[in-house]
C-alpha positions in Angstrom: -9.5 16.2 26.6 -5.7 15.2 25.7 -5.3 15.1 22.2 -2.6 12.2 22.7 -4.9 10.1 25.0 -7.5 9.9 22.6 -5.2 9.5 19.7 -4.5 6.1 21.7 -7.5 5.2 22.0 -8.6 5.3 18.8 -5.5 3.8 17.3 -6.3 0.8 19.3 -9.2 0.4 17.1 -8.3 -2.1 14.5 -10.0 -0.1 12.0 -8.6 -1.5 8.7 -11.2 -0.6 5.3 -14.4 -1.1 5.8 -14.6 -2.3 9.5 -15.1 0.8 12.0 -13.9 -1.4 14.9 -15.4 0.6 18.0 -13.7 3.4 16.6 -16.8 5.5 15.9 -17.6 5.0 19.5 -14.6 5.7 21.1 -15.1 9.0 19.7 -18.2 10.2 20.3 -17.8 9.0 23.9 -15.5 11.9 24.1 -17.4 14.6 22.2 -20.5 14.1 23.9 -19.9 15.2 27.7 -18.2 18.4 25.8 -21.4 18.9 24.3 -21.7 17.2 20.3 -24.3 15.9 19.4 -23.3 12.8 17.8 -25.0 10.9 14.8 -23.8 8.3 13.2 -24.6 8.1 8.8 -25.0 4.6 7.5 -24.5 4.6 3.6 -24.8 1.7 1.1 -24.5 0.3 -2.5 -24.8 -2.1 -4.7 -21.0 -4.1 -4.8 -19.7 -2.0 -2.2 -19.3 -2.1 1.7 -21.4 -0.5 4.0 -20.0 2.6 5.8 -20.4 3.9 8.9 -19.5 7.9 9.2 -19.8 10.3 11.9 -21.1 13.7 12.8 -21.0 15.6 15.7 -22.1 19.2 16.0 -22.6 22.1 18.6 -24.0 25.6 18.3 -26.6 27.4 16.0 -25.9 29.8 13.1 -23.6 31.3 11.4 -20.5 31.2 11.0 -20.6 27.5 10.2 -17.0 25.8 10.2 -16.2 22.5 10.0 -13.2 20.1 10.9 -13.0 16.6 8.6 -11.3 13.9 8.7 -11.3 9.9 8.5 -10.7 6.8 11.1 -10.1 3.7 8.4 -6.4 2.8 7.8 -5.0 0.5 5.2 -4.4 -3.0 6.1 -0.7 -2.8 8.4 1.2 -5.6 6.2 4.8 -6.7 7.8 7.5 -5.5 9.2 6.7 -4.0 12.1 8.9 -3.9 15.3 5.9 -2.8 17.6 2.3 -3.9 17.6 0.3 -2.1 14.8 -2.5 -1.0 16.8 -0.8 -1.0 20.7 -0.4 2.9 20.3 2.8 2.3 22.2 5.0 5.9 22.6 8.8 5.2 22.9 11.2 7.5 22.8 8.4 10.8 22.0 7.2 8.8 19.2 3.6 7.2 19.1 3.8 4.5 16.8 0.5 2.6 15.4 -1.3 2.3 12.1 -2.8 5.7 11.5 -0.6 7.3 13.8 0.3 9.9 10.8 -2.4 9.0 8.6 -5.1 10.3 10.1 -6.2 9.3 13.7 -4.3 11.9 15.6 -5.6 14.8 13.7 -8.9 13.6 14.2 -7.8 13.7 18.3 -6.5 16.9 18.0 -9.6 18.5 16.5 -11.5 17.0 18.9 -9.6 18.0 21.6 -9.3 21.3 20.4 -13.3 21.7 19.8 -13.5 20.4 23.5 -11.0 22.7 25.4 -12.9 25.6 22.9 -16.0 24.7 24.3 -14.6 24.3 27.8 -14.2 28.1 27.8 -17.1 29.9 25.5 -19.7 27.6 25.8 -22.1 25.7 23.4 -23.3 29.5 22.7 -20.4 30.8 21.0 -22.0 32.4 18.1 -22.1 29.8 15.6 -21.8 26.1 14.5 -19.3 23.7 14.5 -19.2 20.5 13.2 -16.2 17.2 12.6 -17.3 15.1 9.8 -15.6 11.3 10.0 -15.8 8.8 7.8 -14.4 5.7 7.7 -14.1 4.9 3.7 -11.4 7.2 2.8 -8.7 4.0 2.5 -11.5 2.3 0.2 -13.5 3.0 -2.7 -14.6 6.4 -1.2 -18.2 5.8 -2.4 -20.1 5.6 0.8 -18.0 8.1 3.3 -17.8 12.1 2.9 -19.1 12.0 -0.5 -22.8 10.8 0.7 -22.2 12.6 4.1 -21.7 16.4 2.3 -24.9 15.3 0.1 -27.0 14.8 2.9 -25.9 17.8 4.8 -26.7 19.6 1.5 -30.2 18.4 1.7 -31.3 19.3 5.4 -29.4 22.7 4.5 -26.5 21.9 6.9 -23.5 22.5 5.0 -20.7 24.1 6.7 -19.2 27.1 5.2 -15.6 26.5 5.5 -13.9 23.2 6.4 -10.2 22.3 7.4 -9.1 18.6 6.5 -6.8 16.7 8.9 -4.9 15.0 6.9 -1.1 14.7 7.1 0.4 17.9 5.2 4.2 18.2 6.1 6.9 16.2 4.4 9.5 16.1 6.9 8.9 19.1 9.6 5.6 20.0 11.5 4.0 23.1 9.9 6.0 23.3 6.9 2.9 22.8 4.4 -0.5 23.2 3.9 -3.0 22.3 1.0 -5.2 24.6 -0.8 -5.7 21.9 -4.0 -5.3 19.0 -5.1 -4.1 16.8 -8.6 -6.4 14.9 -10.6 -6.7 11.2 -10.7 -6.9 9.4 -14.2 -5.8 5.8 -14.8 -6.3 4.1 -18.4 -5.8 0.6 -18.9 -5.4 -0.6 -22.5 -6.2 -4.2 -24.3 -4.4 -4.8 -27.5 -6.1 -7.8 -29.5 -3.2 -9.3 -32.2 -2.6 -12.5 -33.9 -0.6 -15.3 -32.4 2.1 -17.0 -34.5 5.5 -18.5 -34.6 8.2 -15.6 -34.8 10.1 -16.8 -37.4 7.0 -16.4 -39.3 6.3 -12.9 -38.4 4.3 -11.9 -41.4 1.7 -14.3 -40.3 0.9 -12.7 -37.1 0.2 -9.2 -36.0 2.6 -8.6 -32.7 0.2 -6.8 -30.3 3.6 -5.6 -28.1 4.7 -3.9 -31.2 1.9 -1.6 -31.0 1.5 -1.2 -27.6 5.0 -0.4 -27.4 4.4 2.3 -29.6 1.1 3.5 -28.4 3.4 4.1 -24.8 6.1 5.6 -26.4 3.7 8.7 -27.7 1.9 9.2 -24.6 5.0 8.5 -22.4 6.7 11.2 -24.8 4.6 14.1 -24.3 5.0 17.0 -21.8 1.7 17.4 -20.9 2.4 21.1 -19.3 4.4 22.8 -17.6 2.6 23.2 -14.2 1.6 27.0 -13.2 1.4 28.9 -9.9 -0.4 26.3 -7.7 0.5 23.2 -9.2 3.8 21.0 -10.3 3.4 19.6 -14.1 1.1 16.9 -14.9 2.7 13.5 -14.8 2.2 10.4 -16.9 3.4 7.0 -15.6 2.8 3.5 -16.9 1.8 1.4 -13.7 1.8 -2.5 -15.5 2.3 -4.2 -18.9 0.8 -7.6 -19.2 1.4 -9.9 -21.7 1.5 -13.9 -20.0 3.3 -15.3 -22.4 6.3 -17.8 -21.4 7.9 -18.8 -24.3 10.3 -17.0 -26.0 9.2 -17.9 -29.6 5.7 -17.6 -30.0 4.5 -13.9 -30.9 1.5 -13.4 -28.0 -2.5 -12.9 -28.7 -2.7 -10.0 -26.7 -0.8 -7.3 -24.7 -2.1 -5.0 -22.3 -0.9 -2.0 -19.8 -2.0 0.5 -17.1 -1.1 3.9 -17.2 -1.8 6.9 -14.4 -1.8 10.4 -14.9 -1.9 13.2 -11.8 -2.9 15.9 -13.8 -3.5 19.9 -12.5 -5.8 22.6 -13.8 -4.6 22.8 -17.1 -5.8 19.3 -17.9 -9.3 18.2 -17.9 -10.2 14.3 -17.1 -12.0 14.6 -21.3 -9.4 16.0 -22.6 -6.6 13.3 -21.6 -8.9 10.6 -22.3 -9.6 12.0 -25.9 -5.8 12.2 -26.5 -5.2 8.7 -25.2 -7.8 7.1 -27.2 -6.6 9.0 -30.6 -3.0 7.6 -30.0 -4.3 4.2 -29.3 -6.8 4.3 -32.2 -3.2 5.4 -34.3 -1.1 2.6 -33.6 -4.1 -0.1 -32.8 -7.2 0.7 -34.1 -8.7 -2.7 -32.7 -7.5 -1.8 -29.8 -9.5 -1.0 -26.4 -9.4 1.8 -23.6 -11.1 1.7 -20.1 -10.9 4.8 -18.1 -11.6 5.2 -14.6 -11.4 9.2 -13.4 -10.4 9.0 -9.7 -10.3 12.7 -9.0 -11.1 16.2 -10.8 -8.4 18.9 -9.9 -9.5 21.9 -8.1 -7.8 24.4 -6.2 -9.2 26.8 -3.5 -7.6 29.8 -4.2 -5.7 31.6 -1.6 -7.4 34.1 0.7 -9.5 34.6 3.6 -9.2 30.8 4.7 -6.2 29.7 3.7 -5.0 32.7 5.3 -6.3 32.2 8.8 -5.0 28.4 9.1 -1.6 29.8 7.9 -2.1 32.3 10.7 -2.7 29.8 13.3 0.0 27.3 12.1 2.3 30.2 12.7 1.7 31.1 15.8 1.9 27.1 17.6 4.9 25.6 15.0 6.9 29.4 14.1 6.9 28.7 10.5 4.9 30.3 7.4 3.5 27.1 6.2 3.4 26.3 1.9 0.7 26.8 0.1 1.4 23.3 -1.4 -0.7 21.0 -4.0 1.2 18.0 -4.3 0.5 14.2 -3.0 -2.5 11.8 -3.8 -6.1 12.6 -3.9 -8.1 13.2 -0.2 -11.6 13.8 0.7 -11.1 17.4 -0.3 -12.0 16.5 -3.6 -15.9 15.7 -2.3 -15.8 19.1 0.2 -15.0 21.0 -2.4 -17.8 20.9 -4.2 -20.2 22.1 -1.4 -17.8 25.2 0.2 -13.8 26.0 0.6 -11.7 23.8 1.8 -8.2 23.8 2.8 -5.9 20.4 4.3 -3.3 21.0 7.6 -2.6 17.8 9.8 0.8 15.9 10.6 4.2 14.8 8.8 3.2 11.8 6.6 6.6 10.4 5.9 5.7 7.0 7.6 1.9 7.1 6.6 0.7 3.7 5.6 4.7 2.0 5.9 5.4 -0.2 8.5 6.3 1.7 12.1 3.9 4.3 11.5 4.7 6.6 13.7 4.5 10.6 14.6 6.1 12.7 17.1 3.9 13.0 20.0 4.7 16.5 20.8 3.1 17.4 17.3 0.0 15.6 17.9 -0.5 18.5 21.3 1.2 21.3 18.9 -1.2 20.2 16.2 -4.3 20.7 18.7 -2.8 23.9 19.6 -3.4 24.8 15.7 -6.8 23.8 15.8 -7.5 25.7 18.8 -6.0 28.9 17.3 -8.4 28.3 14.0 -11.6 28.0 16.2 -10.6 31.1 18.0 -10.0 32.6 14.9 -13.1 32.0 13.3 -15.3 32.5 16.3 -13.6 35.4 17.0 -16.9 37.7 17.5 
């Protein structure tokens, strides 16, 4: 199997949020005649889409390891000098929407698991499994999340798990992630009284207060980071007020705020500190919170370790042990067993010209085949 080839092919599948787009097929028509066994997970609920997810597995036992990944992309928007989903390669680059973010990796891994199996066998001492999902883009509710549940209930949890997604800020192998920030947006409603504003005594300016509601939280160092993460960070997304004209004093005021937060935050105890500071400034005031991720970290050792290994070998660098970037479906694996993150460079990921070098999508099966000889080394 050529890591790049399929990469193609499955970049070629319009799948933009929810739609899989053939894409689900394309890939088990490879991993079947290298012996998966391919089933595809339906999840739904109530005011979301449907999802269809993927997973193919081979061998009995233990050690049970597990490669994940997804196939949805974000919508590809303008400005594109090539086709979004053409998978054209010019000049060693393969361009196409979710060229870096994630389709190649999941190529790789299952070109990797292939030319594996090619050699030992489907009796290699052990089980191995590539979880896909095509609801990572979206809401997240019906992808890994309700895939790692049901493997929990027929007892088929892997034991370990590397995540494909795209790792390296500017050179292949330079980083890998062993954690991730929290996720934590509040958006506040401040009710006032409208009025004329040469009359300000007859109104109660609701911008007032929420200008000094953001000016607490926006003031505070929430900590300083520690060994495995960068400081929390507070930013203030939107501030919404409608009002056109220049001397009326508005109704109402409102604004978004997002924190990425590490382990020494908790989701409760942000949301308890935001709601006392709005309660200070505007007690009628109203907070809704919506917790996109917890933090977590897997600490470094046996796992980490091995993919650093690997990485090492193929790219010639000692890859980071980072934390940083958005949230990933790391944060559902890791509930179930360790979990670590190696894939691509993700500078272009969900811009226009997506693109990656297409000598790292061959170096970056190399890595994976390394891992699976590493862990199935007995």
């Amino acid at each position: 199997m050529d890591a790049l080839d399929l990469s193609r092919r499955l970049i070629r599948c319009p799948s933009v949020t929810p739609e899989e787009a053939g894409v689900l097929d394309a890939l088990a028509a490879a991993l079947e005649p290298a012996g998966f066994s391919c089933r595809r997970m339906r999840f739904s609920e109530a005011g979301t889409p449907d999802v269809d997810n993927l997973v193919a597995t081979v061998g009995a036992g233990a050690p049970r390891f597990a490669f994940a990944g997804h196939l949805d992309v974000v919508p590809p928007g303008g400005g594109w000098t090539v086709e979004p989903f053409a998978a054209e390669v010019k000049d060693g680059l393969l361009y196409g929407r979710g060229a870096a973010d994630m389709k190649t990796a999941v190529a790789a891994f299952a070109a990797a698991a292939a030319d594996f199996l090619a050699e030992r066998g489907t009796d290699f001492g052990g089980t191995l499994s590539l979880i896909v999902t095509c609801d990572e883009e979206g809401p997240g509710i019906n992808g890994t999340a309700k895939v790692m549940a049901a493997l929990a209930a027929e007892n088929a949890l892997p034991q370990a798990c590397l995540l494909g997604e795209p790792t390296c800020p500017d050179r292949f192998g330079e980083a890998m992630k062993i954690g991730r920030r929290g996720s934590l947006t509040a958006r506040i409603a401040v009710p006032g009284v409208q009025g004329h504003v040469a009359y300000p005594e007859r109104a109660d300016n609701p911008i007032h207060r929420l200008i000094r509601i953001l000016d607490e939280l926006t003031a505070k160092k929430l900590d300083a980071g520690n060994a495995h993460f960068p400081p929390s960070s507070l930013a203030v997304t939107t501030v919404d007020v409608g009002n056109p004209a220049a001397n009326v004093i508005p109704g109402a005021a409102a604004a978004a705020l997002n924190i990425r937060f590490n382990t020494e935050q908790t989701a409760e105890g942000l949301m308890r500190w935001i709601s006392e500071a709005v309660a200070r400034h505007a007690p009628a005031a109203s907070v809704a919170f919506e917790c996109g991720a917890h933090p977590f970290l897997t600490p470094p050792g046996a796992l980490s370790d091995l993919v650093a290994a690997a990485v090492a070998e193929v790219a010639g660098v000692a890859p980071e042990l980072s934390t940083s970037g958005g949230t990933s479906d790391a944060r559902f694996i890791k509930d179930y067993c360790p979990v670590v993150e190696f894939g691509l460079v993700g500078r272009t990921m969900h811009g226009s010209d997506e693109h990656v070098a297409a000598a790292d999508v061959v170096a970056l099966a190399a890595v994976y085949r390394r891992v699976l000889d590493k862990v199935f080394a007995s």
